[in-house]
Structures are given as structure tokens and as C-alpha cells.
N, C-alpha and C positions, 0 to 999 in steps of 0.2 A: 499256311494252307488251311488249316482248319479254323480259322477267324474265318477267311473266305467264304469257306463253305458256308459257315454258320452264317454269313450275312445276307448270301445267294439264299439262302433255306428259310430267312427272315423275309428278307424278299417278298420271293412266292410265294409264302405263305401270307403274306399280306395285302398282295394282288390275286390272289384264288380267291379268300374270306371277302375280301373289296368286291368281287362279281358274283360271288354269292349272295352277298347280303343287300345289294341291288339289283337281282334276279327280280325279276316279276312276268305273272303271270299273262300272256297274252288271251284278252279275251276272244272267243269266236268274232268268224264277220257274221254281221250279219245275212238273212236270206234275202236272194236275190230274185227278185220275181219275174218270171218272163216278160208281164205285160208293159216293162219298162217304167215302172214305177219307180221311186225312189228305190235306190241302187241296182238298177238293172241288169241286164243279163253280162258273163265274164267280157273283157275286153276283146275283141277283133286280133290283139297283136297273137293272141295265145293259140291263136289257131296256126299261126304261120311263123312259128319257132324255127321248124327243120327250114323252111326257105330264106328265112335270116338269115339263119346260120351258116347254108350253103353260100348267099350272095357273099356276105362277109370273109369267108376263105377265097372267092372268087376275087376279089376286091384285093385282097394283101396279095394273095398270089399276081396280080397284075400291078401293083405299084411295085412289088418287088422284081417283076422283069424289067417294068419301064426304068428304074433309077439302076438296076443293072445295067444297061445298055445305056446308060448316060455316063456311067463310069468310065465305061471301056475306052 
């Protein structure tokens, strides 16, 4: 039991210091100018998160009745 543990404790402590020590720092994006210059303004999808969202529950909730009702 206490081998184990010790090897368990070897382990993770060798996979923690392992994403540690390959941490790096994310630089800023850069600014994104209105006038659509190089990198232009955020993406179109970000504005329409909540309606994704909604479709896609709408979406599983109907394959999920249609293959119900094929079971039956």
C-alpha cells in the first residue's frame, strides 16, 4: 500500500512539474481595427452563441424523439 501510494505521489508530481515547466505565457491578440484591416473586427459567430445554442438543443431534442419513435 504504501509503495503505491509513493508511486501514485511520484506520478503526479511528475506530471504537475511536466505542465509546469511547459507553461508558457500567452501573448495578447493583437488590435483589431474597425476599418477591416488586417485582423478585423471579432467574428459574426459571437454574436449568435445563445441562437446556436438554443438550435442545437432543439436539434438533439428532435433526433431524440425521431429514433424514439423508430424504436417503438
Amino acid at each position: 500500500m504504501r509503495s503505491t501510494m509513493k508511486k501514485l505521489f511520484i506520478s503526479f508530481s511528475f506530471f504537475l512539474g511536466t505542465m509546469l515547466a511547459l507553461a508558457q505565457v500567452v501573448p495578447p491578440p493583437p488590435p483589431q481595427p474597425e476599418s477591416g484591416d488586417i485582423g478585423g473586427p471579432a467574428t459574426p459567430i459571437d454574436n449568435y452563441i445563445v441562437v446556436l445554442l438554443l438550435v442545437a438543443i432543439f436539434v438533439i431534442a428532435y433526433a431524440h424523439r425521431k429514433l424514439k419513435m423508430n424504436n417503438i
